[in-house]
N, C-alpha and C positions, 0 to 999 in steps of 0.2 A: 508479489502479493498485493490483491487491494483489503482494502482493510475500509469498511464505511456500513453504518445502517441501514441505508436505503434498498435495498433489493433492486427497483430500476435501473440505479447510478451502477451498481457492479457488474449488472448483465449490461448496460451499453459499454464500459469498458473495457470490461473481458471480449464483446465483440468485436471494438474498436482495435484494440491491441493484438489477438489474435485472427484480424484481417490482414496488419503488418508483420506477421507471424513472433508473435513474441507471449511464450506462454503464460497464461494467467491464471492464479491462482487466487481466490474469493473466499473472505470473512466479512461478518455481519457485526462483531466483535471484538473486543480483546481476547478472549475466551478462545472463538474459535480461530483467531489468528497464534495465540499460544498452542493450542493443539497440533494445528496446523508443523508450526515451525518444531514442535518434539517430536512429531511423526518425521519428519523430514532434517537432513542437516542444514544450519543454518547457512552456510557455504550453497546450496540447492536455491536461495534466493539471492539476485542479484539486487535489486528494491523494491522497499515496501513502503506502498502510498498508505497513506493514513487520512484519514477525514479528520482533524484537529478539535472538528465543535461537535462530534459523537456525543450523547447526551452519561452520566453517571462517569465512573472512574477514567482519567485518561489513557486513554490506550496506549499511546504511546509510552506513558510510563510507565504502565501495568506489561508491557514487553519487555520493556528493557529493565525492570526491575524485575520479573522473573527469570528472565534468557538473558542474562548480564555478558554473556559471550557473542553478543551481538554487536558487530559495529556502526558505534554512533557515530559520524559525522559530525563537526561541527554546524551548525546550519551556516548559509548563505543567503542572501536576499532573495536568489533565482533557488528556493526550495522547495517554495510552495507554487501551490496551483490554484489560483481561486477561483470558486463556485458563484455561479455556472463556465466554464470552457467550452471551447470547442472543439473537434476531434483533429483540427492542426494545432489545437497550444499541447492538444493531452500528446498527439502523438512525440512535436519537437520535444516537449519535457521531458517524454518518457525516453527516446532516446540520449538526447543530452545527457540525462542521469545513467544510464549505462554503457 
């Protein structure tokens, strides 16, 4: 799942990562990424990128405080992706992480 405000940023994503065949699933929110993962089991996501500077509650901890049966990772240094990338740091990231 990507999880980011921008409408752009998730439609070149989902393109980018479903050109490497790896399915993507799109929220605009905490909101619709919470719906997202009750309609589906959380086990159904292998990871979920998050936009860190989304603007209002952090999402990240408006998931994981509502979906507490999620596995948190501790972070790493190689966790993040910073904005702007390119579609070989998004694609290595994305696989690395899975």
């Amino acid at each position: 799942m990507v999880v980011d405000e921008e409408r752009s940023i998730l439609d070149q994503v989902r393109r980018i990562l479903l050109h490497e065949d790896i399915l993507v699933i799109t929220a605009t929110d905490s909101r619709q990424a919470l719906s997202q993962l009750l309609r589906e089991n959380e086990e159904t996501f292998d990871l979920i990128l998050i936009n860190t500077q989304m603007p209002g509650t952090t999402t990240q901890t408006a998931l994981f405080s509502l979906k507490p049966t999620l596995k948190k990772l501790p972070p790493e240094p190689d966790d993040y992706l910073q904005k702007p990338f390119t579609r070989e740091q998004l694609v290595e990231f994305v696989r690395r992480k899975l």
